[in-house]
PQR file with spaces between the fields and no chain letter, atoms N, CA, C, O and H, PARSE charges and radii, in Angstrom:
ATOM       1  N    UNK     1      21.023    6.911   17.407 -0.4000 1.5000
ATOM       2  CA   UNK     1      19.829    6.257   16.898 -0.0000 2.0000
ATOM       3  C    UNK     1      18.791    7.316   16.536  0.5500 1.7000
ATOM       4  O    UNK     1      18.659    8.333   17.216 -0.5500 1.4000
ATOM       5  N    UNK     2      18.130    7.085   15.558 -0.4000 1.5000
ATOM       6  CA   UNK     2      17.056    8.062   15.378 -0.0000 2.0000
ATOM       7  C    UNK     2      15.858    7.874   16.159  0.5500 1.7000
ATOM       8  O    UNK     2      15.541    6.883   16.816 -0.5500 1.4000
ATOM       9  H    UNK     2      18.238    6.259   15.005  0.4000 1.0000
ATOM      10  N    UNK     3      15.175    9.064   15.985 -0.4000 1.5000
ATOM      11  CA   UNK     3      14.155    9.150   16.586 -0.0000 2.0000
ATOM      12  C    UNK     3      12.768    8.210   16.825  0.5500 1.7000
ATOM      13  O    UNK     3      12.194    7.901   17.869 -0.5500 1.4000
ATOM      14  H    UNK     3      15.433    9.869   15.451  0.4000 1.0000
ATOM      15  N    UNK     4      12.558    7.979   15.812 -0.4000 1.5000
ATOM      16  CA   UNK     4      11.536    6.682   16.084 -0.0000 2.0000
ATOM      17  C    UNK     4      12.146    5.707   16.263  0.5500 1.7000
ATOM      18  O    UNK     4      11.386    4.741   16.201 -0.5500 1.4000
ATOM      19  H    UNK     4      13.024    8.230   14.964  0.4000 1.0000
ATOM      20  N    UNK     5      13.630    5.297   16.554 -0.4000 1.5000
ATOM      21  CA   UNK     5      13.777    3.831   17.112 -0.0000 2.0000
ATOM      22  C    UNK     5      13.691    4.090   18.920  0.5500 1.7000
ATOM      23  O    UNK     5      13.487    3.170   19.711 -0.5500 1.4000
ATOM      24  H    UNK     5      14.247    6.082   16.605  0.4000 1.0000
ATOM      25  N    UNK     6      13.873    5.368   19.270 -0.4000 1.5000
ATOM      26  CA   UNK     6      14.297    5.618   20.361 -0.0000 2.0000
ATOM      27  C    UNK     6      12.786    5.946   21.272  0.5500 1.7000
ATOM      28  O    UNK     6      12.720    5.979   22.500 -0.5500 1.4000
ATOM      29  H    UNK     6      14.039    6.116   18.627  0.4000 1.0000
ATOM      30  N    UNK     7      11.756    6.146   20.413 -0.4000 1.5000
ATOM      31  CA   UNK     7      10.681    6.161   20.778 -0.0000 2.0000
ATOM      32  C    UNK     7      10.095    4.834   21.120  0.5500 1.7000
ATOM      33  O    UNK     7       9.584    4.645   22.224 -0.5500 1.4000
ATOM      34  H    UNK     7      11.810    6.119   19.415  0.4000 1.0000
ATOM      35  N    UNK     8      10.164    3.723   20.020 -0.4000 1.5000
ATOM      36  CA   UNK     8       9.948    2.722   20.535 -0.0000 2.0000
ATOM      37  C    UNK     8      10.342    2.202   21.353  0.5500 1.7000
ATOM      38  O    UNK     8       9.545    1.706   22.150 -0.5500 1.4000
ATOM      39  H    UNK     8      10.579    3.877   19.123  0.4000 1.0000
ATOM      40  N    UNK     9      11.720    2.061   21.556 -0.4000 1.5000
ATOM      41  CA   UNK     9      12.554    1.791   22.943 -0.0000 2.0000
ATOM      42  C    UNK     9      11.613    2.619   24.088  0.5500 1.7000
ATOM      43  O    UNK     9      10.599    2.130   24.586 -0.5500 1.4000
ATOM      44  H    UNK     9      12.368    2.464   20.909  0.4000 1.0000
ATOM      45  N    UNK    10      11.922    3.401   24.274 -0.4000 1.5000
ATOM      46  CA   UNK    10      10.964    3.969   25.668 -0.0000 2.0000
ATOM      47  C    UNK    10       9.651    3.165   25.867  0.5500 1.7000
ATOM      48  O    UNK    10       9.393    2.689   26.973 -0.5500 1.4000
ATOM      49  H    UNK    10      12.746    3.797   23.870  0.4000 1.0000
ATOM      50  N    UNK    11       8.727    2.992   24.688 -0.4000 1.5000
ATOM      51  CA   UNK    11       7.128    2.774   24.611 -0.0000 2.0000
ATOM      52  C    UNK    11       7.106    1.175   25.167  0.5500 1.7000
ATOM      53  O    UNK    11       6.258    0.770   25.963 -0.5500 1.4000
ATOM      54  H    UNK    11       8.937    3.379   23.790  0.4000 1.0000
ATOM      55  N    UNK    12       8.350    0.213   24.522 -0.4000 1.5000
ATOM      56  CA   UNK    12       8.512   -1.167   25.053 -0.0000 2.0000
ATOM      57  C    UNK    12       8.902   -1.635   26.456  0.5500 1.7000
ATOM      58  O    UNK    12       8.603   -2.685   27.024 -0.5500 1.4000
ATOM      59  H    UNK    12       9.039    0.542   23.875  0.4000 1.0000
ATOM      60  N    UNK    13       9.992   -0.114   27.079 -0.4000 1.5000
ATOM      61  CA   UNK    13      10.327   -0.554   27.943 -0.0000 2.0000
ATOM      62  C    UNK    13       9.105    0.050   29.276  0.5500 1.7000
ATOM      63  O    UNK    13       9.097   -0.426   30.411 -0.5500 1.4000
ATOM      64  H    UNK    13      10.235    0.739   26.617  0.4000 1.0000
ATOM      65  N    UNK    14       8.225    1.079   28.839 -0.4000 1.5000
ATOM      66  CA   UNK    14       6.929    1.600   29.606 -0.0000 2.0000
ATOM      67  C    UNK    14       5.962    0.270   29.604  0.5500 1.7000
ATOM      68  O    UNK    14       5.208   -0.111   30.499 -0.5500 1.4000
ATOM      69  H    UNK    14       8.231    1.466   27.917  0.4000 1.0000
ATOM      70  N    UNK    15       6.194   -0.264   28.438 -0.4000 1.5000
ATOM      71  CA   UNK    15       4.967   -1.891   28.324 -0.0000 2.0000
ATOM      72  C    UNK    15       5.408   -2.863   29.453  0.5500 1.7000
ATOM      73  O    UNK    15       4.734   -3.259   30.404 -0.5500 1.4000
ATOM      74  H    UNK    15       6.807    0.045   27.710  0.4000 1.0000
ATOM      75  N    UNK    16       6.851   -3.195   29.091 -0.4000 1.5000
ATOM      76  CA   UNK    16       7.701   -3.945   30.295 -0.0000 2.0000
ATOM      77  C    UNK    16       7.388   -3.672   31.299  0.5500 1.7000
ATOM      78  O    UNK    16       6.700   -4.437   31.975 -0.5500 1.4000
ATOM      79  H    UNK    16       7.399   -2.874   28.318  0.4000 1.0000
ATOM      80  N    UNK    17       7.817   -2.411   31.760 -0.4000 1.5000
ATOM      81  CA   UNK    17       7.651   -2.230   33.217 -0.0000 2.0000
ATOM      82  C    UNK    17       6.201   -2.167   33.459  0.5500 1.7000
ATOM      83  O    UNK    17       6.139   -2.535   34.632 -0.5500 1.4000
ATOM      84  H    UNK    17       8.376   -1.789   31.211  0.4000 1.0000
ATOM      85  N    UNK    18       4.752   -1.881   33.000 -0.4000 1.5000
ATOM      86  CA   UNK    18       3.886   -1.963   33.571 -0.0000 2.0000
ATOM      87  C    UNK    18       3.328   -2.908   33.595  0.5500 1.7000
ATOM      88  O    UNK    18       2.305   -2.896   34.280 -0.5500 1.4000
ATOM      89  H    UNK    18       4.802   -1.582   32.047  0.4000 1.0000
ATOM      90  N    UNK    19       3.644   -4.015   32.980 -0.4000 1.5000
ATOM      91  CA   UNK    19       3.662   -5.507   33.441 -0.0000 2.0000
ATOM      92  C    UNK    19       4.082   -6.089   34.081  0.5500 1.7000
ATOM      93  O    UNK    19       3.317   -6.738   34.795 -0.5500 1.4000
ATOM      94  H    UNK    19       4.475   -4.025   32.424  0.4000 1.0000
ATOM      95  N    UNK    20       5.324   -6.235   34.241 -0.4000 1.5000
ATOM      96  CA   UNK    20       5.929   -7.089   34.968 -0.0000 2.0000
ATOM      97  C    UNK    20       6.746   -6.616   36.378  0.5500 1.7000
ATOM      98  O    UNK    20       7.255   -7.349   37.226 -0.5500 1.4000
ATOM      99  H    UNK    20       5.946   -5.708   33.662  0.4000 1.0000
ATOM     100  N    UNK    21       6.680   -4.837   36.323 -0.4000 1.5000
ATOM     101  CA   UNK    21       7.691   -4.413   37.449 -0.0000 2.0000
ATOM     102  C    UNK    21       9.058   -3.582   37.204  0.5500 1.7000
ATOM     103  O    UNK    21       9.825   -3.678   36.246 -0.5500 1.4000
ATOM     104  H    UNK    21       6.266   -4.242   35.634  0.4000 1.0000
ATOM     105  N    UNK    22       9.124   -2.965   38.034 -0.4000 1.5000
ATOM     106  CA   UNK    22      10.703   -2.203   37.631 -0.0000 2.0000
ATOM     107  C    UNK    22      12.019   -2.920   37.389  0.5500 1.7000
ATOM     108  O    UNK    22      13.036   -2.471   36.860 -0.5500 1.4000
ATOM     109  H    UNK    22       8.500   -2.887   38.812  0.4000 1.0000
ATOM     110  N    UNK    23      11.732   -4.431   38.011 -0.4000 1.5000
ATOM     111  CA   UNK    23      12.872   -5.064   37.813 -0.0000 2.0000
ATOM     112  C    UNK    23      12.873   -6.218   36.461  0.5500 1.7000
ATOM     113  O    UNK    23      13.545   -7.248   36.504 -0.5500 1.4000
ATOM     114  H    UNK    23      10.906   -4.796   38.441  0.4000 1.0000
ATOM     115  N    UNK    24      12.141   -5.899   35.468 -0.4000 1.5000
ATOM     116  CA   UNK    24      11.931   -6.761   34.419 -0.0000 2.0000
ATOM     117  C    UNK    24      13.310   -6.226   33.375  0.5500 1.7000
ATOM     118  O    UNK    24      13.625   -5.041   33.266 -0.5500 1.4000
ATOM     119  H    UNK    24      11.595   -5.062   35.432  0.4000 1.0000
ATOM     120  N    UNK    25      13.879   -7.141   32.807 -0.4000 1.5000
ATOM     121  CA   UNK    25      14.801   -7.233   32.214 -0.0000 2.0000
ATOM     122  C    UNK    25      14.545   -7.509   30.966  0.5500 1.7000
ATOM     123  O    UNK    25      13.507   -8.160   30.844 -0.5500 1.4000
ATOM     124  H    UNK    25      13.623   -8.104   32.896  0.4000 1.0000
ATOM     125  N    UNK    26      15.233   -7.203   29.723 -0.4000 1.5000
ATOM     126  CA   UNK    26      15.146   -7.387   28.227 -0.0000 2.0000
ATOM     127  C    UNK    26      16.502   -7.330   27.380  0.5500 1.7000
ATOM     128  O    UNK    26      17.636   -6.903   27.596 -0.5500 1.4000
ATOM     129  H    UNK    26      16.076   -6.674   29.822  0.4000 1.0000
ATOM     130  N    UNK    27      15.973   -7.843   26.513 -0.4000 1.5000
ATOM     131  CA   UNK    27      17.224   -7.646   25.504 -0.0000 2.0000
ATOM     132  C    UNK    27      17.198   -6.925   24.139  0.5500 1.7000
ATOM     133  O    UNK    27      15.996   -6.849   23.885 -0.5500 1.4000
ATOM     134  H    UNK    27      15.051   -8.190   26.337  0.4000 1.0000
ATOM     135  N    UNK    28      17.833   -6.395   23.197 -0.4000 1.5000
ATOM     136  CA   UNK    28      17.654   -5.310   22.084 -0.0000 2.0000
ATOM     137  C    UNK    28      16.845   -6.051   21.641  0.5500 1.7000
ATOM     138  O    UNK    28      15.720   -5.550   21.621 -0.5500 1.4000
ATOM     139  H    UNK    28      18.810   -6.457   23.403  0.4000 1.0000
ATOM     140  N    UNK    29      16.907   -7.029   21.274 -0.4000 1.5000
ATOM     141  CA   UNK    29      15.481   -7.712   20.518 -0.0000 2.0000
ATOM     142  C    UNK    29      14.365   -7.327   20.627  0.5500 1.7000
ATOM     143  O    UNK    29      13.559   -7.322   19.696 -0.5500 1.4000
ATOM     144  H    UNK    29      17.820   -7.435   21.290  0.4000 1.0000
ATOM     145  N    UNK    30      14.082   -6.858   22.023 -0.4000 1.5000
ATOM     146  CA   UNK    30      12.940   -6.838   22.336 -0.0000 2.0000
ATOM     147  C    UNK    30      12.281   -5.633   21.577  0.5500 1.7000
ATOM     148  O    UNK    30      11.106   -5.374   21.834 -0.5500 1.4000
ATOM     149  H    UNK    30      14.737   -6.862   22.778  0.4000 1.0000
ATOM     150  N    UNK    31      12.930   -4.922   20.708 -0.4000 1.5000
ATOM     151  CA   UNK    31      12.283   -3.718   19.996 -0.0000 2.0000
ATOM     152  C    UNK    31      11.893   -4.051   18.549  0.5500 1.7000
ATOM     153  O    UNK    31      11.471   -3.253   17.712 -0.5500 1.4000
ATOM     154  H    UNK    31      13.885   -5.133   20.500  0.4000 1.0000
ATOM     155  N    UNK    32      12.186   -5.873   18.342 -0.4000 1.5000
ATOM     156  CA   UNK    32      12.399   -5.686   16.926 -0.0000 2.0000
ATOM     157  C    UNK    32      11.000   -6.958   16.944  0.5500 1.7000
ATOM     158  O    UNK    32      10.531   -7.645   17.852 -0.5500 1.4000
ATOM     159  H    UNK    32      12.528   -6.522   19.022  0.4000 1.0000
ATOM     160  N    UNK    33      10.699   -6.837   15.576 -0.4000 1.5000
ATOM     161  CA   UNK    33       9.631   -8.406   15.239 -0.0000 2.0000
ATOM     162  C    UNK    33      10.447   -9.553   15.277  0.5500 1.7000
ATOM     163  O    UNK    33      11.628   -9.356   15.561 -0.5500 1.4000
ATOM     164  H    UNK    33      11.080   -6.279   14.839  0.4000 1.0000
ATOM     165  N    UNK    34      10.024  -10.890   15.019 -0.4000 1.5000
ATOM     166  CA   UNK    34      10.848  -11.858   15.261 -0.0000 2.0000
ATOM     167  C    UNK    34      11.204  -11.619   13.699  0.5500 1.7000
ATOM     168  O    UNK    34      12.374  -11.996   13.630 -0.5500 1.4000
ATOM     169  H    UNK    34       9.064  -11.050   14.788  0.4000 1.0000
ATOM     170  N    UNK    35      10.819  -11.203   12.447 -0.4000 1.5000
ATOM     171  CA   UNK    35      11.157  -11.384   11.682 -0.0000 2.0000
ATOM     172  C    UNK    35      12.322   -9.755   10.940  0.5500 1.7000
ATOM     173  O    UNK    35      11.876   -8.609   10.882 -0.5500 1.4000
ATOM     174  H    UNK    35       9.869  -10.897   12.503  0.4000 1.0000
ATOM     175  N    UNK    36      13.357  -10.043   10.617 -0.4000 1.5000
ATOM     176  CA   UNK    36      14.725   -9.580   10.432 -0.0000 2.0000
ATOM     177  C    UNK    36      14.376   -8.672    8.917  0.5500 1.7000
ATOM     178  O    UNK    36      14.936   -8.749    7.823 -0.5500 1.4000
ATOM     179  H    UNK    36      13.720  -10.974   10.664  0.4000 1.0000
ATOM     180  N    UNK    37      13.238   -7.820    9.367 -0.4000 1.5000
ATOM     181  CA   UNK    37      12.900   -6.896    8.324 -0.0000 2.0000
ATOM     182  C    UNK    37      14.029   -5.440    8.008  0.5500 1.7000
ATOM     183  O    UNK    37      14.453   -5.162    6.886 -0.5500 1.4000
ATOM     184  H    UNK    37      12.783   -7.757   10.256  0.4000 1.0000
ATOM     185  N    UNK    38      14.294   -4.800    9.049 -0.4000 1.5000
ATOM     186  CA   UNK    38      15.488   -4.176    8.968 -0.0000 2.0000
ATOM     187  C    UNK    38      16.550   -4.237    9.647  0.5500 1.7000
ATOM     188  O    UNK    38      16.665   -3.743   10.768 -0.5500 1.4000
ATOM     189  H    UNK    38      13.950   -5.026    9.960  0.4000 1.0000
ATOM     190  N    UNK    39      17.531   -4.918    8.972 -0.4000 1.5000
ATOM     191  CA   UNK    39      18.746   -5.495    9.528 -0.0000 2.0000
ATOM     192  C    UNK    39      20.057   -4.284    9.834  0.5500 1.7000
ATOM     193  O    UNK    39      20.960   -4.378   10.665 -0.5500 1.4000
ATOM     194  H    UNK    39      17.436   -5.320    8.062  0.4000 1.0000
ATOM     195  N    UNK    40      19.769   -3.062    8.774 -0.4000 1.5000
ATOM     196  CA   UNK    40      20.538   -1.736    9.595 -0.0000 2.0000
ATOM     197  C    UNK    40      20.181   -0.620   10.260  0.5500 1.7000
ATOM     198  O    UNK    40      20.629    0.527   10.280 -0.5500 1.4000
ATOM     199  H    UNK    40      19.035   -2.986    8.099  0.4000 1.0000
ATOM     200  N    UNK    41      19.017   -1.336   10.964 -0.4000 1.5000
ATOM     201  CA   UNK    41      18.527   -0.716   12.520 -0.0000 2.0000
ATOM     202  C    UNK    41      19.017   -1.564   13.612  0.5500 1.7000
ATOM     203  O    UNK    41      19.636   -1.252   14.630 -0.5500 1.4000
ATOM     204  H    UNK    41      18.653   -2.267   10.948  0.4000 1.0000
ATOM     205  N    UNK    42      18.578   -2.792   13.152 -0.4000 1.5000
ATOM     206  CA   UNK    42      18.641   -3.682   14.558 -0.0000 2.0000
ATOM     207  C    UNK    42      20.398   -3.740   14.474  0.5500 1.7000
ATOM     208  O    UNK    42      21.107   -3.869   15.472 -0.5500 1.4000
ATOM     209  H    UNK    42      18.075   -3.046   12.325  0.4000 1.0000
ATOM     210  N    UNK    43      20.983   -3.598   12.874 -0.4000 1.5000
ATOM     211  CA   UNK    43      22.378   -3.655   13.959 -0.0000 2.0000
ATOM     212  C    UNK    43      23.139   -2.346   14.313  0.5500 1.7000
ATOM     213  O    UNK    43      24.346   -2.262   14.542 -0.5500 1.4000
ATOM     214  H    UNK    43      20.407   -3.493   12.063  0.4000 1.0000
ATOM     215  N    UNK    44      22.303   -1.424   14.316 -0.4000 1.5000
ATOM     216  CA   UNK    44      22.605    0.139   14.835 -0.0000 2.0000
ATOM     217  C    UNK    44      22.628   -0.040   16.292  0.5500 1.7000
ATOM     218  O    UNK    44      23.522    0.185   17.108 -0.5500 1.4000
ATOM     219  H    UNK    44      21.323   -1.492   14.129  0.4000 1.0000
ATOM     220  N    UNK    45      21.205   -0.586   16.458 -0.4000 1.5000
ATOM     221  CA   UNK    45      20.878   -0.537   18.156 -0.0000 2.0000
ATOM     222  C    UNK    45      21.634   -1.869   18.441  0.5500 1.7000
ATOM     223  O    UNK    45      22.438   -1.181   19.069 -0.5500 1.4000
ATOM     224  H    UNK    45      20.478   -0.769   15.796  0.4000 1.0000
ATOM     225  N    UNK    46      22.089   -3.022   18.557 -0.4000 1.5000
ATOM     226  CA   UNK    46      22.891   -3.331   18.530 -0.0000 2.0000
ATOM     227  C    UNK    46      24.138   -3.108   19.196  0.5500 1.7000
ATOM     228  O    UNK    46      24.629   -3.570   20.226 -0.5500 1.4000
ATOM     229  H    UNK    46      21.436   -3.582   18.047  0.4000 1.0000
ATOM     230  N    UNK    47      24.622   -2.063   18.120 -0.4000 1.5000
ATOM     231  CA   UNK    47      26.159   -1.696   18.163 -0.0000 2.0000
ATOM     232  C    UNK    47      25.820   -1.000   18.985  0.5500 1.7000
ATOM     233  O    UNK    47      26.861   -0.989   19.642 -0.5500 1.4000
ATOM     234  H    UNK    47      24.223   -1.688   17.283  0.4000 1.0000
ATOM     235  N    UNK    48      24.866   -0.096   19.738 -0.4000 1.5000
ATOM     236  CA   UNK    48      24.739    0.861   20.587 -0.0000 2.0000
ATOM     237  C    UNK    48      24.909   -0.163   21.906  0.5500 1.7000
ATOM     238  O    UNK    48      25.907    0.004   22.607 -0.5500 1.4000
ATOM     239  H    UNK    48      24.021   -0.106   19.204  0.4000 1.0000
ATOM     240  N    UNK    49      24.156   -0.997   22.183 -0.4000 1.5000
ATOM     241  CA   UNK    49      23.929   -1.943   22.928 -0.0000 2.0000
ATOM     242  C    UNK    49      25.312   -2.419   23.422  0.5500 1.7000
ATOM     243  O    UNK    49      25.764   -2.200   24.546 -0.5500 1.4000
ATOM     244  H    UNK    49      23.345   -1.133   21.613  0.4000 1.0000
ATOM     245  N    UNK    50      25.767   -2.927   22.685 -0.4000 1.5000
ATOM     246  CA   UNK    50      26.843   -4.245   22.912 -0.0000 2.0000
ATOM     247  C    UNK    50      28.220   -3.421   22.739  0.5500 1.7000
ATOM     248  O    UNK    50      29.179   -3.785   23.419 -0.5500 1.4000
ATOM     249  H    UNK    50      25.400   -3.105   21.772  0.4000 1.0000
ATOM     250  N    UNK    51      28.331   -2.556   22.045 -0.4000 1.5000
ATOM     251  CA   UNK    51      29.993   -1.994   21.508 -0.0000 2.0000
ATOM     252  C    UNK    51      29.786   -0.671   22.300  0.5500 1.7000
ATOM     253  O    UNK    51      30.603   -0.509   23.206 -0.5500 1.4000
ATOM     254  H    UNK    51      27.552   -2.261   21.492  0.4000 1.0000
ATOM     255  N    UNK    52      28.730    0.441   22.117 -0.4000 1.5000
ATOM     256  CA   UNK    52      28.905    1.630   22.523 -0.0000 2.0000
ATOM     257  C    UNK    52      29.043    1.681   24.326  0.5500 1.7000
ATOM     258  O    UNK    52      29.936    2.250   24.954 -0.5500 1.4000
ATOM     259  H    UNK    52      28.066    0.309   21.381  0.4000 1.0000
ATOM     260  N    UNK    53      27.825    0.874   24.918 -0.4000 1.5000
ATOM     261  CA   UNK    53      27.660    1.057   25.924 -0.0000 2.0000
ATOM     262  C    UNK    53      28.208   -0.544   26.863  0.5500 1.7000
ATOM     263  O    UNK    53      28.295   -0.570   28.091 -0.5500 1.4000
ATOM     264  H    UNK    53      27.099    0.412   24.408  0.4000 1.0000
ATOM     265  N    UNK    54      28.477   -1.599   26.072 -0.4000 1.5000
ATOM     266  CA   UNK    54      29.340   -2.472   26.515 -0.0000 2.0000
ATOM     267  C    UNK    54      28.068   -3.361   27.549  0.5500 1.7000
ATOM     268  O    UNK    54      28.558   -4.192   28.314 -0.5500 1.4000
ATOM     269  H    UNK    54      28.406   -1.578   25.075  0.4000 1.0000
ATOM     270  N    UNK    55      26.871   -3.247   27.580 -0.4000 1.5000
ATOM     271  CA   UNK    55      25.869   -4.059   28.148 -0.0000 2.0000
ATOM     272  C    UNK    55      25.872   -5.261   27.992  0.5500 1.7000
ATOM     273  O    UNK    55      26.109   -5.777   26.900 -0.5500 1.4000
ATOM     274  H    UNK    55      26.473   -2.573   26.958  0.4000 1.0000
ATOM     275  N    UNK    56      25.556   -6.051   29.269 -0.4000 1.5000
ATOM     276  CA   UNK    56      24.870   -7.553   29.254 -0.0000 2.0000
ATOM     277  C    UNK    56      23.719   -7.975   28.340  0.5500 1.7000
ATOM     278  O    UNK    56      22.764   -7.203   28.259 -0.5500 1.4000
ATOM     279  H    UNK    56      25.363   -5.632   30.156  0.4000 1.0000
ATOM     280  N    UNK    57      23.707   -8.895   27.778 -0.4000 1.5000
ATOM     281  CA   UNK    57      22.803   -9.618   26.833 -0.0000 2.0000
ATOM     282  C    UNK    57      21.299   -9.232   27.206  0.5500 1.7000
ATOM     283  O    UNK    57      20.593   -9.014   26.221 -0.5500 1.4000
ATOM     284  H    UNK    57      24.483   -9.523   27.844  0.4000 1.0000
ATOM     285  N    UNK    58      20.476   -9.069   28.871 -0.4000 1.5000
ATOM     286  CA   UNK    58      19.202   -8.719   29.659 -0.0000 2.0000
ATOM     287  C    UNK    58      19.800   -7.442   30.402  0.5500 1.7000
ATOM     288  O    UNK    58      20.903   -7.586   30.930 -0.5500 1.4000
ATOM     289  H    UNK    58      21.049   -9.246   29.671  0.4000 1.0000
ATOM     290  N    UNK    59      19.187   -6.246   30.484 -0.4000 1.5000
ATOM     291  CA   UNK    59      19.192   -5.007   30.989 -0.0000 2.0000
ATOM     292  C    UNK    59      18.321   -4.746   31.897  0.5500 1.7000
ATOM     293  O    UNK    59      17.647   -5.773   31.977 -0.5500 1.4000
ATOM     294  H    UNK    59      18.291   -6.130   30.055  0.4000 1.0000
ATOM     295  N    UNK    60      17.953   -4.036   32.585 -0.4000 1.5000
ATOM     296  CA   UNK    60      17.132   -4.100   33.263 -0.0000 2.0000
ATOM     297  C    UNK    60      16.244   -2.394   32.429  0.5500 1.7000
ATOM     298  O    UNK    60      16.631   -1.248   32.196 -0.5500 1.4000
ATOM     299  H    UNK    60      18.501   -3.202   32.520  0.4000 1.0000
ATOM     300  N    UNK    61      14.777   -3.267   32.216 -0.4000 1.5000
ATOM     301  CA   UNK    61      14.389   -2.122   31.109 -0.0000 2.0000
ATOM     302  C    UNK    61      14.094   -0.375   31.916  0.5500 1.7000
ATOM     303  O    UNK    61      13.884    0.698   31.350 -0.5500 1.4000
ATOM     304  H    UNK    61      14.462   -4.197   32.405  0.4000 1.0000
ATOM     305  N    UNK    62      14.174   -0.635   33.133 -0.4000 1.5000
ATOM     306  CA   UNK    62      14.340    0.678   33.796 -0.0000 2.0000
ATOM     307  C    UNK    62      15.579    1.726   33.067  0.5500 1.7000
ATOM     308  O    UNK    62      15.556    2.795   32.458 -0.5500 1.4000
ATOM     309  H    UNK    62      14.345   -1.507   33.592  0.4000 1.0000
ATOM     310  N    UNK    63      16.670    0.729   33.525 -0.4000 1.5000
ATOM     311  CA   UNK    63      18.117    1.585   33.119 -0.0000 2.0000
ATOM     312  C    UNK    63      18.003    1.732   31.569  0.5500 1.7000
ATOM     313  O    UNK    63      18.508    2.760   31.117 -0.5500 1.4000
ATOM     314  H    UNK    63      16.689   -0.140   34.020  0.4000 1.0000
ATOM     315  N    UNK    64      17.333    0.743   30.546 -0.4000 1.5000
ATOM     316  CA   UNK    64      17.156    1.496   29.283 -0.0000 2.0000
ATOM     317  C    UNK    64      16.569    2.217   28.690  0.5500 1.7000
ATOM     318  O    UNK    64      16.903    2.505   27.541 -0.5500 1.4000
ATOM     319  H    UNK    64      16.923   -0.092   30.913  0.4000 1.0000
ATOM     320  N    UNK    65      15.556    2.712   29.256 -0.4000 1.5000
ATOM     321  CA   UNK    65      14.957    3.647   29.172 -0.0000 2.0000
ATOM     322  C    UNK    65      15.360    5.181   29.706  0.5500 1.7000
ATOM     323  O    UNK    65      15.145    6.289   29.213 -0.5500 1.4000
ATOM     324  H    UNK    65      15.284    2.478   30.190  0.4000 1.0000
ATOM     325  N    UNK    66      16.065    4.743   30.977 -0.4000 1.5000
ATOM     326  CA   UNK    66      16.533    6.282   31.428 -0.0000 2.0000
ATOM     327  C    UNK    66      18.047    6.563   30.296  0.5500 1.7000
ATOM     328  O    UNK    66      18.482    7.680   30.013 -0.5500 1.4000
ATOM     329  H    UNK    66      16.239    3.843   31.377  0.4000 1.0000
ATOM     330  N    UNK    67      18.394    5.769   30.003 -0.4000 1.5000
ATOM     331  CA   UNK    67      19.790    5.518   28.885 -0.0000 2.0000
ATOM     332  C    UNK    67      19.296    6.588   27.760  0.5500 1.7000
ATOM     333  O    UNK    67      19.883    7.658   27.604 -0.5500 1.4000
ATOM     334  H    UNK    67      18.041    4.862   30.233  0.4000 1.0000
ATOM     335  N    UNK    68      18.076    6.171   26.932 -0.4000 1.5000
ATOM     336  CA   UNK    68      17.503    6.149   25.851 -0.0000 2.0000
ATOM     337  C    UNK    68      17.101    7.583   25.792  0.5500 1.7000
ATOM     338  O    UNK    68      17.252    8.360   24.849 -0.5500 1.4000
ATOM     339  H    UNK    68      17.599    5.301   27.059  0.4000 1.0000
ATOM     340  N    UNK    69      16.495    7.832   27.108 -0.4000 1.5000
ATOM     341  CA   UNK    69      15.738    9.343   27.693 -0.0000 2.0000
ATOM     342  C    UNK    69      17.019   10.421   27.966  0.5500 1.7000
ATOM     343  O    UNK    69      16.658   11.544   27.615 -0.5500 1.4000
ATOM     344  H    UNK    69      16.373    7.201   27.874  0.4000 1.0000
ATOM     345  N    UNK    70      18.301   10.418   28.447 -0.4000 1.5000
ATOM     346  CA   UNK    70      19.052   11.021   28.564 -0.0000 2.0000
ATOM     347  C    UNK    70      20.358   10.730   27.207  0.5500 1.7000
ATOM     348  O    UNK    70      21.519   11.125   27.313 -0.5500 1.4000
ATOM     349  H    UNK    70      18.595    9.506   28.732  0.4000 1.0000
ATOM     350  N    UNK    71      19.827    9.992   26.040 -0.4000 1.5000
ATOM     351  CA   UNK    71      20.486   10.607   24.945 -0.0000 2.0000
ATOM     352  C    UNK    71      21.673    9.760   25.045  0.5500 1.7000
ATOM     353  O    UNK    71      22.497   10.030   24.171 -0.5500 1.4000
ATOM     354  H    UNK    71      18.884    9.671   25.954  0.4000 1.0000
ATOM     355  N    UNK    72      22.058    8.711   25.930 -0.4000 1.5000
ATOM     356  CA   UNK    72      23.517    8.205   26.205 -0.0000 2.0000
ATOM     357  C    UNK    72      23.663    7.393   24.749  0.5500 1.7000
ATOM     358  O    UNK    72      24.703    6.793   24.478 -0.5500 1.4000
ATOM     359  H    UNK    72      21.389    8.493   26.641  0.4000 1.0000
């Protein structure tokens, strides 16, 4: 993933957790608008999501962020 998707990922899952707690959970969506403006990002992260790393539908945004931060 490039760099500014991977930035946002971190920045959403820092929003998450300082709301709701270390144990708040999300899904790839959660990086995107509700509206399906770029469809070969969201299905990059996606495929990272679901095919590369084989994740549940809710993550726990702790573990995606340390994922995201160590490049997996």
């Amino acid at each position: 993933m490039n760099k500014k998707i991977r930035g946002k990922i971190i920045t959403v899952c820092n929003e998450k957790i300082e709301k709701k707690g270390d144990n708040v959970g999300l899904s790839f969506y959660a990086f995107f608008a509700n509206k399906n403006d770029n469809p070969e990002l969201l299905m990059e992260v996606a495929e990272w999501w679901i095919q590369k790393h084989k994740l549940d539908h809710f993550e726990k945004a702790i573990k995606i962020k340390e994922m995201i931060e160590n490049k997996l």
